[in-house]
Each structure stands twice: as C-alpha cells, then as structure tokens.
N, C-alpha and C positions, 0 to 999 in steps of 0.2 A: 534486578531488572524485571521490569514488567512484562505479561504474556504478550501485548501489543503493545507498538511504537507507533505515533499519531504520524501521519505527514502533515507538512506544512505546507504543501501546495498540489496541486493535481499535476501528475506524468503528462498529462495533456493538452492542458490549456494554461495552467502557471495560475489559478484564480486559488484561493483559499477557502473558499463555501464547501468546506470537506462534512460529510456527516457519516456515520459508522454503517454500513448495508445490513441487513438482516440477511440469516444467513438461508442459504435454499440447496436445492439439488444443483441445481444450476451457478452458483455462487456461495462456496466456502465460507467457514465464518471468517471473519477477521478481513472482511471485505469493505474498502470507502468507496462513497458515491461523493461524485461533484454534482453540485445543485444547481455552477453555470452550463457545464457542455452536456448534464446528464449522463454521465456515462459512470459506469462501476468498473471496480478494481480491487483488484488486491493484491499485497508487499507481502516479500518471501525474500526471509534471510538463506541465501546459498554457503555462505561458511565463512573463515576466515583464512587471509591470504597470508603467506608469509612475505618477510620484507625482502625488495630486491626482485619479487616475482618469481623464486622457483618452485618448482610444486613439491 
C-alpha cells in the first residue's frame, strides 16, 4: 500500500481538478487542493471497522 491514496473527486464540490497541496504549518503534508472551489484538504484514514458494527 502506498503512503498516499489519490481521491477521485473533492469532499466539496464533486469536480476532479485534484492537485497534491504543499505542505505548510498550516496544512499537513498529504494535503489536496481543488483547482475548481479552491479550497485545501486533507484524508485521514481513522481505522478499521469490524463487521456487523461492534467495536
């Protein structure tokens, strides 16, 4: 598995002009910008679920 997984479209507006963010104090590495709404972001895998939903 690779350190990063690309999205295929922006949490935001659903456009695909995804480019990788450089990273900053203010913005983590591993950060995408959309190049329609402008807007930065960054994906954070939180874990995995067991099946059926129990914790």
């Amino acid at each position: 598995m690779s350190d990063r997984a690309q999205p295929f479209h922006c949490p935001y507006c659903g456009e695909g002009d995804l480019w990788p963010h450089e990273a900053s104090d203010a913005a983590p590495q591993g950060g995408w910008e959309c190049r329609s709404c402008l807007r930065a972001f960054s994906l954070k895998m939180l874990g995995l679920l067991r099946p059926g939903g129990d914790r």
